[in-house]
C-alpha positions in Angstrom: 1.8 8.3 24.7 4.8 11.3 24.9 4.3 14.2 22.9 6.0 13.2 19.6 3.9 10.0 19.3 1.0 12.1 19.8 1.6 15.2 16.7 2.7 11.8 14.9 -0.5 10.3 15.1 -2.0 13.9 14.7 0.0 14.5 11.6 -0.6 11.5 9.5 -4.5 11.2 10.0 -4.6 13.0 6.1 -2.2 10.7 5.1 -4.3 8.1 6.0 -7.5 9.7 4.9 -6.1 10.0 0.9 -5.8 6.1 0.9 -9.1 5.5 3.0 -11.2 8.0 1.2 -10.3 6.4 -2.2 -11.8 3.2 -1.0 -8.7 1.5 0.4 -8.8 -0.6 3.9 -6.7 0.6 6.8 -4.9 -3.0 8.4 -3.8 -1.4 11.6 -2.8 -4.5 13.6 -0.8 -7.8 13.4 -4.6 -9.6 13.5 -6.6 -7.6 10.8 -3.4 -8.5 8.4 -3.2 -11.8 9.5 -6.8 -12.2 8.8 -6.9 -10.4 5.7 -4.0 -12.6 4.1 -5.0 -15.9 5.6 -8.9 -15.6 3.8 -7.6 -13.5 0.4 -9.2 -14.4 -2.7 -9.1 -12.5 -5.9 -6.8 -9.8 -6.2 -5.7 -7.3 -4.1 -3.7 -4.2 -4.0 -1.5 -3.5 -1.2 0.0 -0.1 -0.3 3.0 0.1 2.7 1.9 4.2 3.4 4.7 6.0 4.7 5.4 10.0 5.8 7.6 10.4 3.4 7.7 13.1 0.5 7.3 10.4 -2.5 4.6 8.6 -0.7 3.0 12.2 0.0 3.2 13.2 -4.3 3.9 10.1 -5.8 2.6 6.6 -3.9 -0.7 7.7 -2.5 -1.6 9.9 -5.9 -0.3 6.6 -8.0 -2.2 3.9 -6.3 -5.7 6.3 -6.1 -5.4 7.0 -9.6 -4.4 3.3 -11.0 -7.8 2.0 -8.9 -9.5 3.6 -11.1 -8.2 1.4 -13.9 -10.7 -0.6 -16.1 -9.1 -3.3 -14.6 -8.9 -3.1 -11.1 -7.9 -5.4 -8.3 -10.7 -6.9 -6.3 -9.8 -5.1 -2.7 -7.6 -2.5 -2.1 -6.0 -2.0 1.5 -3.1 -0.3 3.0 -0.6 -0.3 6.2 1.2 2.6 7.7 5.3 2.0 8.2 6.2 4.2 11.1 2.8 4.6 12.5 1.5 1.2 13.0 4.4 -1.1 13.1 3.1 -4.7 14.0 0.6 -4.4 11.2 4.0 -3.4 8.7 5.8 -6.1 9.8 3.2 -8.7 9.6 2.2 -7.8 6.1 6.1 -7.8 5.0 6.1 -10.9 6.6 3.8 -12.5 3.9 6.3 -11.2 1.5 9.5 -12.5 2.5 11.1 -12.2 -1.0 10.4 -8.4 -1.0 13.1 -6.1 0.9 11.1 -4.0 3.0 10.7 -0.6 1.6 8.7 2.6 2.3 6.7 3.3 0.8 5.9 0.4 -1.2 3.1 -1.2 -3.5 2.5 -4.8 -3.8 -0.4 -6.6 -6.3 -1.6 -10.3 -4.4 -3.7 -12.9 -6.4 -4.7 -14.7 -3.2 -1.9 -14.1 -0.7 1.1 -14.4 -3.3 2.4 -11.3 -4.8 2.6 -11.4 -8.8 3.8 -7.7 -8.5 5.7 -5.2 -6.5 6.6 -1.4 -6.9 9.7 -0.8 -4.9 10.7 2.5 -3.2 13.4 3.1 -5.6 10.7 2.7 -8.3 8.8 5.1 -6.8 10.8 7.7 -5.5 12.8 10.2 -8.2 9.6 8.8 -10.9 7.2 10.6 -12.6 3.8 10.2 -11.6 2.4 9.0 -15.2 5.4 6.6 -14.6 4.2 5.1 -11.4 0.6 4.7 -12.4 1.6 3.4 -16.1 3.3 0.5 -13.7 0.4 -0.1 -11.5 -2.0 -0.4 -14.2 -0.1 -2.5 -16.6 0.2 -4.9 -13.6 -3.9 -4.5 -13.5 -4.2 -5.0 -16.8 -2.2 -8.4 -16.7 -3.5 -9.7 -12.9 -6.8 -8.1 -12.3 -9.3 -9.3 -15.6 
């Protein structure tokens, strides 16, 4: 590992931990995705983590807070674009559909996506915004 992958892996371990702490899985490989979509049931809430600024006060803060909804989805798990990229590319390959974005939010009901927060939907929002999304999607999928 050169330097730069190393203060990368350094700097994104509180990234990570916001998601992780909140009670979200980490997918860090082709294989736990794989797995993960292949036996999904219920409803789940994916979030494509990213190092960028609207992931950092908009994304993370927006998914935490709309899992707290009285409607919830069932699992809640997350990949990191950038950091682990066979894991990223796997999961976006289970949503074909979707133009890959960073970061990115996508509500499953087995392995199909009834919802999907884009970047641009995420980036240049307001907070209340984001999470007013999420949860109406919660309220609609996850009862």
């Amino acid at each position: 590992m050169n330097a730069y992958e190393e203060y990368m892996k350094q700097m994104v371990v509180p990234m990570r931990a916001e998601l992780t702490n909140a009670g979200f899985e980490e997918l860090t490989t082709e294989e736990e995705v794989n797995d993960f979509m292949e036996k999904a049931e219920g409803t789940s809430l994916v979030v494509i983590n990213s190092v960028c600024g609207c992931a950092a006060g908009l994304a993370r803060p927006a998914a935490v807070q709309a899992s707290m909804n009285e409607h919830a989805p069932d699992r809640l798990v997350t990949v990191f674009a950038g950091q682990d990229r066979e894991a990223t590319e796997a999961m976006r390959a289970w949503m074909p559909e979707f133009e890959p974005s960073s970061p990115s939010m996508a509500l499953l009901k087995g392995n199909k996506v009834v919802h999907f927060v884009h970047r641009h939907e995420i980036e240049g929002h307001d907070l209340g915004a984001i999470i007013a999304n999420l949860t109406a999607a919660f309220d609609e999928h996850c009862q």
